[in-house]
Structures are given as C-alpha cells and as structure tokens.
C-alpha atoms as one frame of an Amber mdcrd trajectory, in Angstrom:
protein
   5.381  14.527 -23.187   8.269  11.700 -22.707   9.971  12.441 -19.656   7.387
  14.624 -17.860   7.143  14.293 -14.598   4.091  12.515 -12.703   1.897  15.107
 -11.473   2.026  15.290  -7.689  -0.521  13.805  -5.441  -2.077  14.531  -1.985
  -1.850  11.778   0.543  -4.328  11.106   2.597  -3.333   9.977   6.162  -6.986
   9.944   8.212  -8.959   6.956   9.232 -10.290   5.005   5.782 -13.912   6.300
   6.024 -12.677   9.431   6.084  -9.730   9.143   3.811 -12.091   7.971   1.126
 -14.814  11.005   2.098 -11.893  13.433   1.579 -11.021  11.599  -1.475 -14.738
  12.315  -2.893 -13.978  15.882  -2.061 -10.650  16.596  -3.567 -11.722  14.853
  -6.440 -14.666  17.359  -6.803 -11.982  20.195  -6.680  -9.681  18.417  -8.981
  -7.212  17.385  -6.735  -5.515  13.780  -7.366  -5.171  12.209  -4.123  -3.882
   8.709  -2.372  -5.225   6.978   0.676  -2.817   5.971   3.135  -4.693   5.717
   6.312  -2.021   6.306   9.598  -4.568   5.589  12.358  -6.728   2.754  12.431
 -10.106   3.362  14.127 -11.753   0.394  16.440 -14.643   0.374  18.157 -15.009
  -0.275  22.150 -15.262  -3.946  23.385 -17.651  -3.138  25.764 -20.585  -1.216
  24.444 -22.054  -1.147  28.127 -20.727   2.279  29.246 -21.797   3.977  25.733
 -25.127   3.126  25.561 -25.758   3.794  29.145 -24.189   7.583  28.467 -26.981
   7.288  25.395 -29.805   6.385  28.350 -28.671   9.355  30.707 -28.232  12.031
  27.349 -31.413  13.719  28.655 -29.507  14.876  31.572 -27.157  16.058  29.551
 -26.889  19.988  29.168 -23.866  19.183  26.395 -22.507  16.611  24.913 -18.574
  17.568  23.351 -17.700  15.164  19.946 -13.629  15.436  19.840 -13.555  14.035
  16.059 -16.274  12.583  13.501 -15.051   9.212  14.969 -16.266   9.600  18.157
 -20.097  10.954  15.996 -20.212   7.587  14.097 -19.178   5.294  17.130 -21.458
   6.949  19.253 -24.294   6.950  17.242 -23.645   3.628  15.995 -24.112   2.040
  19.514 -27.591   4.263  19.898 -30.257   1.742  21.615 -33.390   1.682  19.449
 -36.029   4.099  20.394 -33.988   7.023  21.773 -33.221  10.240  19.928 -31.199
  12.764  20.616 -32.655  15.103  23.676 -33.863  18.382  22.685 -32.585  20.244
  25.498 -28.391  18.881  25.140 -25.765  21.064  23.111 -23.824  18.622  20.833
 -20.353  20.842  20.508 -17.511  20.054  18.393 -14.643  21.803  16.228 -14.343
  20.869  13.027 -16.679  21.299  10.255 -16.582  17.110   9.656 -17.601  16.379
  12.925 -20.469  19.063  12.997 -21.691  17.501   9.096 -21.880  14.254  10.906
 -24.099  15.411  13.455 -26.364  17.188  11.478 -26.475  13.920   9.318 -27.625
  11.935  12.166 -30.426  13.769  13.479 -28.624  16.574  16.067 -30.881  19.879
  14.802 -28.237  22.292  13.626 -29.582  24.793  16.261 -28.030  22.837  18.722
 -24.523  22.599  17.728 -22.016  25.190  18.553 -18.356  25.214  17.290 -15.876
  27.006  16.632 -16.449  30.533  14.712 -15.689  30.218  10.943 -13.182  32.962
  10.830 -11.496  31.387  13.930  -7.747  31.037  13.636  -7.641  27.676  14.880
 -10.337  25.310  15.258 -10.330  23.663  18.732 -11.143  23.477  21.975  -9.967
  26.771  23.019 -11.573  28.415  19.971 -14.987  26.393  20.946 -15.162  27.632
  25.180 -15.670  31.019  23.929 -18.625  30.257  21.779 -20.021  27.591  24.589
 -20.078  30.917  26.852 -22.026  32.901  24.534 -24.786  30.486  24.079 -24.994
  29.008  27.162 -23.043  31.420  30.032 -19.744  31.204  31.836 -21.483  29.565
  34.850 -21.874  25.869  34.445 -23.307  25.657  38.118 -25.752  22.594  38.505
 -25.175  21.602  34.975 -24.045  18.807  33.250 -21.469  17.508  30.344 -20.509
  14.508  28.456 -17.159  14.338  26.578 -17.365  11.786  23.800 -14.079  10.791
  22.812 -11.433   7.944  21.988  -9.459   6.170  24.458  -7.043   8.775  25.614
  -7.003  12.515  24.702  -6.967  16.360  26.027  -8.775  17.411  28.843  -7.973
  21.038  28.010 -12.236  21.719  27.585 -13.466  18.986  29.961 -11.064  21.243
  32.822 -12.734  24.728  31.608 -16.114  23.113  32.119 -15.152  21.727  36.102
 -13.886  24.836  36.572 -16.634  26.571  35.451 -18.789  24.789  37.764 -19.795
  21.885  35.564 -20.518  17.899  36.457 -18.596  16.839  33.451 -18.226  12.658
  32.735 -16.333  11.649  29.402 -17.006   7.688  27.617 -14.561   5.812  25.218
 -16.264   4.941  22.263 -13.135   3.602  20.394  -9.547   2.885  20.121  -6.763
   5.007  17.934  -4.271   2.169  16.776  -1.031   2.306  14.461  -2.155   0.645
  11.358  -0.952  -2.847  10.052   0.396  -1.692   5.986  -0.986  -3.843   3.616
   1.261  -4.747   0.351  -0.574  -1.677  -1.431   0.251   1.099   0.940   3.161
  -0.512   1.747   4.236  -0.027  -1.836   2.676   3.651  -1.600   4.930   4.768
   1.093   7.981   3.746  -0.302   6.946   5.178  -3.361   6.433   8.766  -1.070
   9.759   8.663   0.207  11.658   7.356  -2.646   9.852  10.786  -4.910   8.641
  13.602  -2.104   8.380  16.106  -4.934   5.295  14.190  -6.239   3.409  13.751
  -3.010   2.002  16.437  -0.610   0.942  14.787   2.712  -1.756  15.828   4.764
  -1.919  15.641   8.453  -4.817  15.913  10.754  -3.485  14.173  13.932  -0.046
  14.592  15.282  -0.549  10.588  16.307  -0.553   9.815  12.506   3.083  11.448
  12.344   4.581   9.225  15.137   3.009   6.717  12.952   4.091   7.118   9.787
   7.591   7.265  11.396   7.411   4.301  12.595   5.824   2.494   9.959   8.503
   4.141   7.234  11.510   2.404   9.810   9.468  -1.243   9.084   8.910  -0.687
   5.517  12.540   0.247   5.357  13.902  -2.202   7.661  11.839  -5.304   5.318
  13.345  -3.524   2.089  17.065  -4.080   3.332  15.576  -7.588   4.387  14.713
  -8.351   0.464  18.231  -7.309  -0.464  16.863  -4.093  -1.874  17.727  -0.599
  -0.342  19.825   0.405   2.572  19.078   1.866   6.182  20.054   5.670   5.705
  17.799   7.781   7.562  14.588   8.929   5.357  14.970  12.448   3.151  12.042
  14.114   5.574  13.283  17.328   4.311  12.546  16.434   1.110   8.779  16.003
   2.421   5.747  18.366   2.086   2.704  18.525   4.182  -0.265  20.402   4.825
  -1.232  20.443   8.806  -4.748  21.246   9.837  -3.321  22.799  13.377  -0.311
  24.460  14.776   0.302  21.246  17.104  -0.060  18.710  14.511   2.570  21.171
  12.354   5.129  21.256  14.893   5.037  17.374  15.404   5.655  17.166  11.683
   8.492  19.671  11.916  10.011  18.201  15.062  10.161  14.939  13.123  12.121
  16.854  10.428   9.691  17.689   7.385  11.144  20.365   5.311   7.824  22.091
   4.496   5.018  22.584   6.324   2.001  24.386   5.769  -1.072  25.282   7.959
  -4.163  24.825   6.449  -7.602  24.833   7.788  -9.181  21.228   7.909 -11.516
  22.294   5.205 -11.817  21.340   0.901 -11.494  24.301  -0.417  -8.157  25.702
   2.272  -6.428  22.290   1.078  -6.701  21.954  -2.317  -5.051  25.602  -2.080
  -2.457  24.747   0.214  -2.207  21.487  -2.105  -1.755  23.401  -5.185   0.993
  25.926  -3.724   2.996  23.078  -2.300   2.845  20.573  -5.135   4.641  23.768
  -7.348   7.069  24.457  -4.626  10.442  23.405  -5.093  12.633  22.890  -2.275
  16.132  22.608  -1.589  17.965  19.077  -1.465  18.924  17.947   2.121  22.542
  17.452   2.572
C-alpha cells in the first residue's frame, strides 16, 4: 500500500558471529532483523596463559564459561592432542554458551547451568545447581573461570568461600566497535525512526556503547552540514534486555521501553512482536 509504513526490525547488538547466528534464528521464526554489532570481540595477544590453563584442565574439578566468547576463544587456542578431561564440570548460564560446548566435544552430562524455569539466568541462578551436583563444600577442589578481560567475580567469590582453589584466564578483549559506513548509516537510520526498530541488548557494555557511538555519528552529521546536536529521542527507543542489569543500564540511559526477555529464540521473537506493535508516547 503507498504510504505504509516499513515493518519494524530487531537490531542486533552482540558480537558479529553471534549477531549473524541470531540472525539465522530469527529468521527461522520470521523475525526481520539488522546486525549492528556494539562490542567487538578480540582474541588475547598472548596465548601462553590459555593453553597452559588447557594443559592443567585435568586438575580441574570445573571449569565456569561467562559467555559463548570465552567457549570459542578457549577452544580455539586448544593444543593438539588434548580433549576435554572427563572428570571437570564445564558450567555456564546461557543456553548459547552451553550449545557451544556441547558442539565442541564437552559431553552434555557434564555441563550444569542454570534451571530452565529459572527467573534469571546467571551466576546466582547457576551456584545453586553447582551445589546439587557437586556439594556446598569445595574443600581440596579446584576451579577455572574462563572469561574476558575484566568481569564479575560474584561466582568465582562463592566458590573461595566455599572452600575452592579457584584461578580465572583472559581469553579475549571486549572493545567499543569502530562503525563502518553501513552501520553507521543503520544507526542513524534507528534514531532518526525508533518506531521501526526494536533493539536487543545482551550486555549492559553494548549500551555505554551505543551511547557513545550515537554522540560520534551525530557529532560527524553536524560536521557534513546535515543535522544538529539535540540530545537523541531515547524515549522514543524500544528494547528487549536479556537481564534485569542489562535493563536498568538501558533505562538509566533513558530508553522509553524496556522489556525483559529471556536470552532465548522463541522469548524474543515474542517480546519482538509485542514491542514492534506498541506505540508509545512522544518525548517532550
């Protein structure tokens, strides 16, 4: 019909690999979506201290995976002949990072996360379930956190206080993306018309981000002679959150609708769906 509207489209803010998996999946479910990546992912210069923590994993009573990220980098820098021990936990808690590590080999009887029906999926969700297959006494035992640089230690603290020898290893670097001219144009485009995007956050360090990347892009516009400085419409914006942290970033940064959803398909494309009919009221 002349005039219609574009239909709206979920923006995808992860790492690219996993932008363009979600894209796969959203497309499966019908959902239109966008990649614009708000954390870059780089591996480690030094690959010394990961594939010495992949030489001592046989001591390991668990190894804890803080995002699918930290699966592919570590298993990327595997030296050749060693598999993963029989006798470690691999924990996590999401349901991308636990597919990764059944896709590389970790038998799914040794991975524990979070209960399905959890509220939230995280650390605090996962101790519980690391205490039911494995006890609350961590005496004499052993853990490796595998992680980016940075990071909670909210689990690694549980585990020292339960008794455990717990050592963590970097096995990349979280960086602000560089925009190139293509999702340069696709952010502008996402502020200029919120009512045809729905964002979707899984990192409350893509949100500082993407507020400092929308000041560049609008900072170059003026620069071209096109635009002005006024401060962004964020509550214009929607977004989907896949935790009650990353949500309140979004809403401390001023989005006008926010919605929790669990980091999984079929829980976005709903969440999608319900905000990309919403209409909300024009900031003043």
């Amino acid at each position: 019909m002349p005039g219609a509207a574009a239909p709206a489209r979920l923006l995808l803010t992860r790492p690219q690999a996993q932008a363009d998996d979600w894209a796969r999946r959203m497309a499966a479910l019908g959902v239109p979506t966008a990649s614009l990546p708000l954390i870059e992912i780089e591996p480690v210069d030094d690959p010394a201290p990961v594939e010495a923590a992949w030489s001592g994993l046989s001591s390991m009573d668990l190894a804890m995976f803080v995002s699918p990220n930290a699966v592919e980098q570590f298993f990327d820098r595997r030296p050749a002949g060693i598999p993963w021990s029989e006798r470690t936990w691999a924990a996590t808690v999401g349901p991308g990072s636990a597919r990764a590590l059944v896709e590389r080999g970790v038998p799914p009887s040794r991975l524990v996360q979070p209960p399905a029906a959890s509220d939230s999926l995280d650390s605090e969700h996962l101790w519980p379930e690391l205490v039911r297959v494995a006890g609350a006494d961590w005496s004499g035992r052993r853990a490796l956190l595998v992680r980016g640089d940075g990071g909670r230690e909210w689990l690694g603290d549980r585990l020292r206080d339960a008794g455990a020898e717990v050592a963590a290893v970097s096995v990349y670097r979280r960086t602000c993306p560089r925009l190139s001219v293509e999702t340069a144009r696709l952010l502008r485009e996402a502020m200029a018309a919120p009512e045809r995007h729905v964002w979707l956050f899984s990192s409350s360090e893509a949100i500082g981000h993407l507020e400092a990347l929308e000041k560049g892009t609008r900072a170059q516009t003026v620069e071209g002679g096109h635009g002005d400085l006024s401060p962004p419409g964020w509550r214009q914006v929607r977004a989907l959150a896949t935790h009650e942290r990353i949500a309140a970033r979004a809403q401390a940064l001023g989005v006008g609708h926010v919605v929790l959803v669990r980091p999984e398909a079929e829980a976005v494309a709903a969440g999608f769906r319900m905000l990309s009919g919403s209409t909300l009221e024009s900031s003043t």
